[in-house]
PyMOL Python script that loads the backbone (N, CA, C, O; Angstrom):
from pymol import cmd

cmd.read_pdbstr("""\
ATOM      1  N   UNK A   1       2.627  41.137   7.973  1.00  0.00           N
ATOM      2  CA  UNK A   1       3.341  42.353   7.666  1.00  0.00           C
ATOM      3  C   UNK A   1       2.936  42.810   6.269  1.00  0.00           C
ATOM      4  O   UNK A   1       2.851  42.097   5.269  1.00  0.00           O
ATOM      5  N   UNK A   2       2.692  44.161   6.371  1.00  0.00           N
ATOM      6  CA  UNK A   2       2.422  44.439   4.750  1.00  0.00           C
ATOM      7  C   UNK A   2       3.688  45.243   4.069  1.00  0.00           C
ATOM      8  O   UNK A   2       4.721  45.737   4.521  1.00  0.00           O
ATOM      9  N   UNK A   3       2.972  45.107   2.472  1.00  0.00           N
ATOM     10  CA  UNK A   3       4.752  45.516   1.833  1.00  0.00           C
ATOM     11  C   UNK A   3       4.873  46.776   1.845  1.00  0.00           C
ATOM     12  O   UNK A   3       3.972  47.478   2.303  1.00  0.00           O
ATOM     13  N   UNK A   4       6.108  47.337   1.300  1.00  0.00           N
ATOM     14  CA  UNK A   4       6.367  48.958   1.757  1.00  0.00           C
ATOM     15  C   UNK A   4       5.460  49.641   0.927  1.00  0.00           C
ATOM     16  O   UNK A   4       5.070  50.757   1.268  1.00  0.00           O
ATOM     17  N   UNK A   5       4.926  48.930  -0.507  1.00  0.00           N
ATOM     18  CA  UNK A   5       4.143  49.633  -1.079  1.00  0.00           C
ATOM     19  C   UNK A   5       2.973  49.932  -0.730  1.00  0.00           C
ATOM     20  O   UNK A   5       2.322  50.778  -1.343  1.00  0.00           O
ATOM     21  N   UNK A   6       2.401  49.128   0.572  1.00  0.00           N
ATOM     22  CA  UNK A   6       0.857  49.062   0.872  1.00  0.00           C
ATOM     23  C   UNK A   6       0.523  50.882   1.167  1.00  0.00           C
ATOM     24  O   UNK A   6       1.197  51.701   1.792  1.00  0.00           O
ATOM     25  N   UNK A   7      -0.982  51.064   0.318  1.00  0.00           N
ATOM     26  CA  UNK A   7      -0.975  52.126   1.272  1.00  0.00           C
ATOM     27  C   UNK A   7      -2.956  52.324   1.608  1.00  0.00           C
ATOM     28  O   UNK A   7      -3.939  52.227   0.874  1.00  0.00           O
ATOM     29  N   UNK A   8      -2.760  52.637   3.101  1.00  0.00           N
ATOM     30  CA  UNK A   8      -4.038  52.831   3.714  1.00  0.00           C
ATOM     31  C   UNK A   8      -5.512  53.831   2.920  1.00  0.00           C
ATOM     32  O   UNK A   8      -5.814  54.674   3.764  1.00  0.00           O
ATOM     33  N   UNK A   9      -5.821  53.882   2.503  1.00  0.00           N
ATOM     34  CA  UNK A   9      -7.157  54.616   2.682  1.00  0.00           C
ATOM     35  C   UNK A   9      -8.273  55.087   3.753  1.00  0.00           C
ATOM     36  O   UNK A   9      -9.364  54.540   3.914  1.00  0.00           O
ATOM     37  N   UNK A  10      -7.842  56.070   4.364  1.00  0.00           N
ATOM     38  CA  UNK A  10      -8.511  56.524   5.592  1.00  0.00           C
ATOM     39  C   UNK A  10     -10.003  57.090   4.924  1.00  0.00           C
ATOM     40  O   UNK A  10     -10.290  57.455   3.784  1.00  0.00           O
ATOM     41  N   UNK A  11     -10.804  56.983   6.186  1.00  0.00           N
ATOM     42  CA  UNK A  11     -12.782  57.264   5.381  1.00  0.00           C
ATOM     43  C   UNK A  11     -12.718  58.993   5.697  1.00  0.00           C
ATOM     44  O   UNK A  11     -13.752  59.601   5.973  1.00  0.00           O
ATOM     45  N   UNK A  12     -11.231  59.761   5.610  1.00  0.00           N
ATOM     46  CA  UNK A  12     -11.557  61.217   5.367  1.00  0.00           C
ATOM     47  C   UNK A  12     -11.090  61.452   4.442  1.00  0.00           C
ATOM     48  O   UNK A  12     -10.780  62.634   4.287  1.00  0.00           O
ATOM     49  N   UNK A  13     -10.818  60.584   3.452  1.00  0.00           N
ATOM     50  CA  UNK A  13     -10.360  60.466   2.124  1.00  0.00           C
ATOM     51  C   UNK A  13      -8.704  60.704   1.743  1.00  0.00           C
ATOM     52  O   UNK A  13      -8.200  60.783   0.622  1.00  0.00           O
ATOM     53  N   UNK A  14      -8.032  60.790   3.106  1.00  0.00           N
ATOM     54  CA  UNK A  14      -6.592  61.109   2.881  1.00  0.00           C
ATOM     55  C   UNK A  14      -6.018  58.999   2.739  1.00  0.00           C
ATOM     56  O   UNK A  14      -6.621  57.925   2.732  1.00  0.00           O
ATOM     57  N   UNK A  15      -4.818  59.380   2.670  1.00  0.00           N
ATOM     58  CA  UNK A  15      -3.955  58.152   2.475  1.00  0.00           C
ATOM     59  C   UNK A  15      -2.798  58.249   2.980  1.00  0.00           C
ATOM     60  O   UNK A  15      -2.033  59.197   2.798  1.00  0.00           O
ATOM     61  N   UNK A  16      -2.499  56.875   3.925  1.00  0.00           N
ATOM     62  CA  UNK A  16      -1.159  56.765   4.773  1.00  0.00           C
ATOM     63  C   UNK A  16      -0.440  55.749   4.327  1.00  0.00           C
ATOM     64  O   UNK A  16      -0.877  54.605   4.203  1.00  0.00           O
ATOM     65  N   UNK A  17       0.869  56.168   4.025  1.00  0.00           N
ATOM     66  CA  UNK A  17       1.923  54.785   3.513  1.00  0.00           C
ATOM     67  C   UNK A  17       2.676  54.085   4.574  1.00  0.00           C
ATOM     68  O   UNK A  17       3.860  54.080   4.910  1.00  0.00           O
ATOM     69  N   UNK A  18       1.351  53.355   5.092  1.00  0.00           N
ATOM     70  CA  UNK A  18       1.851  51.857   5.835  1.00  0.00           C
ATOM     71  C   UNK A  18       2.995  51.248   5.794  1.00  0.00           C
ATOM     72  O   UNK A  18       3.963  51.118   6.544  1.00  0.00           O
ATOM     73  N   UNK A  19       2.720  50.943   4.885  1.00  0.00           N
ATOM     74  CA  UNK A  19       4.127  50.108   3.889  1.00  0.00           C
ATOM     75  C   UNK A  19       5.482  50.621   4.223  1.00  0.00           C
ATOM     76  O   UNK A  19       6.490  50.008   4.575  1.00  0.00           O
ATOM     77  N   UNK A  20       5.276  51.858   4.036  1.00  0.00           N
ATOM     78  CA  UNK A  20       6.750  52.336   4.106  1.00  0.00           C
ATOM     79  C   UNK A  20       6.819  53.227   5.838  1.00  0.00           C
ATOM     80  O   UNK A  20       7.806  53.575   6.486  1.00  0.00           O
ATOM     81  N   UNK A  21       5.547  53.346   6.103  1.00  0.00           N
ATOM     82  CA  UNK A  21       6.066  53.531   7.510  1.00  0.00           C
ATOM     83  C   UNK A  21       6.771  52.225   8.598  1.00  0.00           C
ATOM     84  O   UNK A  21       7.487  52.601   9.525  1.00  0.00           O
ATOM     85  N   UNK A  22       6.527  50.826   8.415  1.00  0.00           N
ATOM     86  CA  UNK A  22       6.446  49.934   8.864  1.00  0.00           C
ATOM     87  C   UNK A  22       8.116  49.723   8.396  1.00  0.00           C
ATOM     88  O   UNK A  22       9.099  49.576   9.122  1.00  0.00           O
ATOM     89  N   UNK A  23       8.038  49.761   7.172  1.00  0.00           N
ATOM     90  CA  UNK A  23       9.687  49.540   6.764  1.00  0.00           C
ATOM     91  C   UNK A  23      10.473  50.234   7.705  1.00  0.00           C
ATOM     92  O   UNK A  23      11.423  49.721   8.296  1.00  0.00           O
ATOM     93  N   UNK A  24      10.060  51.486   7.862  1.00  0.00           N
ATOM     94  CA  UNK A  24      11.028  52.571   7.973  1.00  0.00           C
ATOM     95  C   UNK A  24      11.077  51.902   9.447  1.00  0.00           C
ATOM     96  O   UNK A  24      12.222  51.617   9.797  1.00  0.00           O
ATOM     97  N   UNK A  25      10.141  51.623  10.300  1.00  0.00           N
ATOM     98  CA  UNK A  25      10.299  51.553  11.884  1.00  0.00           C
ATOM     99  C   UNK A  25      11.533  49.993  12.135  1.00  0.00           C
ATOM    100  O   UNK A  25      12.340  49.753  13.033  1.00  0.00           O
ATOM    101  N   UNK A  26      11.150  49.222  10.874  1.00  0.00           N
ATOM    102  CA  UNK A  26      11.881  47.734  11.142  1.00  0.00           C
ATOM    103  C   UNK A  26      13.209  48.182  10.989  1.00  0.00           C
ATOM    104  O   UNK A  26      13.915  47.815  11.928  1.00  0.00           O
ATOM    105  N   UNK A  27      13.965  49.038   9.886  1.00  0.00           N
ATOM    106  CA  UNK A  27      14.892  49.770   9.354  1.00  0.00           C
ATOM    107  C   UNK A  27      15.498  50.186  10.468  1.00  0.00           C
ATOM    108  O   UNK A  27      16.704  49.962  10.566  1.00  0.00           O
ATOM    109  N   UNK A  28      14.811  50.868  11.530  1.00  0.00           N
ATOM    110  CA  UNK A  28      15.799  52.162  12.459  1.00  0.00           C
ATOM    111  C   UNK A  28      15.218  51.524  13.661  1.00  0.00           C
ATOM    112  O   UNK A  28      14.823  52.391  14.440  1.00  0.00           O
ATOM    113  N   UNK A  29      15.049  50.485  14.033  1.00  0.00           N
ATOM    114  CA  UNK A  29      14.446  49.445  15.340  1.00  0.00           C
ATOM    115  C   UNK A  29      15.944  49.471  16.476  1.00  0.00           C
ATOM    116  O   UNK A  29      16.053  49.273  17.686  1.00  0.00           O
ATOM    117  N   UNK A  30      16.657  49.716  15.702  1.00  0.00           N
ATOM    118  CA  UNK A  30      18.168  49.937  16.737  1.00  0.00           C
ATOM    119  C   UNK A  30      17.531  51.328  17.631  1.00  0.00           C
ATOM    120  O   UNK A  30      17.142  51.207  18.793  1.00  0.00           O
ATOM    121  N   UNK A  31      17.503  52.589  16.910  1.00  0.00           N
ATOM    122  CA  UNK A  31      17.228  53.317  17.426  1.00  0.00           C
ATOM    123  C   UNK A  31      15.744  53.712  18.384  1.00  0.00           C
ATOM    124  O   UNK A  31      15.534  54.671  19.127  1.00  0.00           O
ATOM    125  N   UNK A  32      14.672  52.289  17.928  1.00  0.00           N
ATOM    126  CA  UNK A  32      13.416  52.604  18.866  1.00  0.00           C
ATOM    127  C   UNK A  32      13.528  52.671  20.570  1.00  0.00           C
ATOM    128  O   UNK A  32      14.648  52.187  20.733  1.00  0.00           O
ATOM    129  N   UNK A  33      13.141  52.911  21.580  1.00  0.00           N
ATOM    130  CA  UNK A  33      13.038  52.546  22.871  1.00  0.00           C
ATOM    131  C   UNK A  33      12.037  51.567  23.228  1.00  0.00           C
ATOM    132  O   UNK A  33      11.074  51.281  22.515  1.00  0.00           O
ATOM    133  N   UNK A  34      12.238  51.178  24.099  1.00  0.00           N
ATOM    134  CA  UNK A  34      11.784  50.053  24.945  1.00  0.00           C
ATOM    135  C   UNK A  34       9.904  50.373  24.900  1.00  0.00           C
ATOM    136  O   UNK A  34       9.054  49.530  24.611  1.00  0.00           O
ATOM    137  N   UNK A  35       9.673  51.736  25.254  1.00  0.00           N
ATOM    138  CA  UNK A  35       8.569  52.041  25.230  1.00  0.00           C
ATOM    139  C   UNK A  35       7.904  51.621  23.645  1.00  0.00           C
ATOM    140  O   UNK A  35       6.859  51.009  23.423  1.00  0.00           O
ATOM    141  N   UNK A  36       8.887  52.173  22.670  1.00  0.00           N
ATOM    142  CA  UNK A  36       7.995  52.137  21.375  1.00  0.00           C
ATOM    143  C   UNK A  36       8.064  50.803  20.637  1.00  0.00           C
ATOM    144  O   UNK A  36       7.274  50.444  19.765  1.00  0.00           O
ATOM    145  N   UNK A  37       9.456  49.884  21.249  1.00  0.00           N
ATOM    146  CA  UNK A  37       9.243  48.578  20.764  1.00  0.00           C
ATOM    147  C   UNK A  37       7.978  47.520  21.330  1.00  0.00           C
ATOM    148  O   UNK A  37       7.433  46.550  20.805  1.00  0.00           O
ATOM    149  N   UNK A  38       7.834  48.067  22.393  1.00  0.00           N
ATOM    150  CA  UNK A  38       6.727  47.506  23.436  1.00  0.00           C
ATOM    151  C   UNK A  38       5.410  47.613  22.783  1.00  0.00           C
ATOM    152  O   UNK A  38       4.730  46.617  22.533  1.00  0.00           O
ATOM    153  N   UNK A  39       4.960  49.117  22.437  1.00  0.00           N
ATOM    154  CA  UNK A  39       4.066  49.228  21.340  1.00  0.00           C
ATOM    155  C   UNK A  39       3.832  48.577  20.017  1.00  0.00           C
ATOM    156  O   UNK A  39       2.705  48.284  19.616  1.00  0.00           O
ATOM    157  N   UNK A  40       5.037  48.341  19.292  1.00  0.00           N
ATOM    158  CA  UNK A  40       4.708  47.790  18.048  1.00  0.00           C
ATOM    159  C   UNK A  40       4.616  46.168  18.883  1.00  0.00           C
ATOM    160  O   UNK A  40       3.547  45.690  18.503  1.00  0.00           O
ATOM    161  N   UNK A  41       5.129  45.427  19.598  1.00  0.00           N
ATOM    162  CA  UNK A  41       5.175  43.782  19.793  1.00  0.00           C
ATOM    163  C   UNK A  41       3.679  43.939  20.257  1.00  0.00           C
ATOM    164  O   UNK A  41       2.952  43.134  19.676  1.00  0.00           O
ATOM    165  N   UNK A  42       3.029  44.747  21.137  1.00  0.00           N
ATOM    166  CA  UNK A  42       1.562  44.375  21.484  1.00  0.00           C
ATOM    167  C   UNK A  42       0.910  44.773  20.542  1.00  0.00           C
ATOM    168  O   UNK A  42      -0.265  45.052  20.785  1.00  0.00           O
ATOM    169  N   UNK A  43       1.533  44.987  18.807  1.00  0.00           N
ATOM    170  CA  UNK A  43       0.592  44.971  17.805  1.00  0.00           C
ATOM    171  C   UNK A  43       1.075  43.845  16.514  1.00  0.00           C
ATOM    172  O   UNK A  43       0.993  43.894  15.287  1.00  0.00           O
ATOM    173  N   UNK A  44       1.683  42.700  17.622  1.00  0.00           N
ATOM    174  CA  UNK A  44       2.149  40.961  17.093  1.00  0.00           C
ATOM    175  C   UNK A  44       2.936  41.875  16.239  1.00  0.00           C
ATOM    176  O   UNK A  44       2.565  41.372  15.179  1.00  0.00           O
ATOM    177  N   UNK A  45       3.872  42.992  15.800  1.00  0.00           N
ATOM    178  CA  UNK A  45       4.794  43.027  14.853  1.00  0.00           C
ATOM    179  C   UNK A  45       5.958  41.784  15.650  1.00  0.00           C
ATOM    180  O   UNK A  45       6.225  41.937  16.842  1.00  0.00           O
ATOM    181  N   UNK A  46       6.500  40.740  14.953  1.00  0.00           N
ATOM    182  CA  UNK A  46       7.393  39.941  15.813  1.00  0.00           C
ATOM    183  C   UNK A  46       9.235  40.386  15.746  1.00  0.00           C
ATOM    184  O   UNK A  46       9.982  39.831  16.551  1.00  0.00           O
ATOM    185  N   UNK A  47       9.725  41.257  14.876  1.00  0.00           N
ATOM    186  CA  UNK A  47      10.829  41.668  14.902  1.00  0.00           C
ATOM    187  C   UNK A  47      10.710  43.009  16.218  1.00  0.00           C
ATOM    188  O   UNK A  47      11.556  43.899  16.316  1.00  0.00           O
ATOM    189  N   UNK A  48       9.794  42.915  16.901  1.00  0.00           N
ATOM    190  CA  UNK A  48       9.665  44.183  17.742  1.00  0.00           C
ATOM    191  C   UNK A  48      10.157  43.833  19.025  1.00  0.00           C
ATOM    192  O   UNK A  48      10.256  44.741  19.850  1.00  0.00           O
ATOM    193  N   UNK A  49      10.562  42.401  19.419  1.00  0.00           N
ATOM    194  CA  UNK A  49      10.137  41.712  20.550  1.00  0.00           C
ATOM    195  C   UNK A  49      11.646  41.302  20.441  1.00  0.00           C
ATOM    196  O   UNK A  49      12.029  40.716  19.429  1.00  0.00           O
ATOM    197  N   UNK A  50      12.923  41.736  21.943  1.00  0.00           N
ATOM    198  CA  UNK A  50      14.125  41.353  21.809  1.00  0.00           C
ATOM    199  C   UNK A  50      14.282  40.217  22.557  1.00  0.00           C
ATOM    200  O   UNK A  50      15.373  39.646  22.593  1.00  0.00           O
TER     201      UNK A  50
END
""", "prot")
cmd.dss("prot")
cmd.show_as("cartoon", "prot")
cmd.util.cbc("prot")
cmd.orient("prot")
């Protein structure tokens, strides 16, 4: 897991805050669905998986 501060460097020179997107999804995981928890566990996040 990376920290909320991590942030990506994409090769079109923009930048995505990982970090705090990842927080934000572990944060509001009450509110994900089945579909989108399904998505993050087949990407080994392990709080994704009930």
């Amino acid at each position: 897991m990376v920290s909320r501060s991590h942030i990506e460097h994409l090769p079109d020179g923009t930048e995505h805050r990982t970090g705090v997107w990842a927080a934000n999804q572990r944060a509001r995981r009450d509110k994900l669905d089945t579909t989108q928890l399904t998505a993050l566990a087949n990407l080994w996040i392990d709080w994704a998986t009930r």
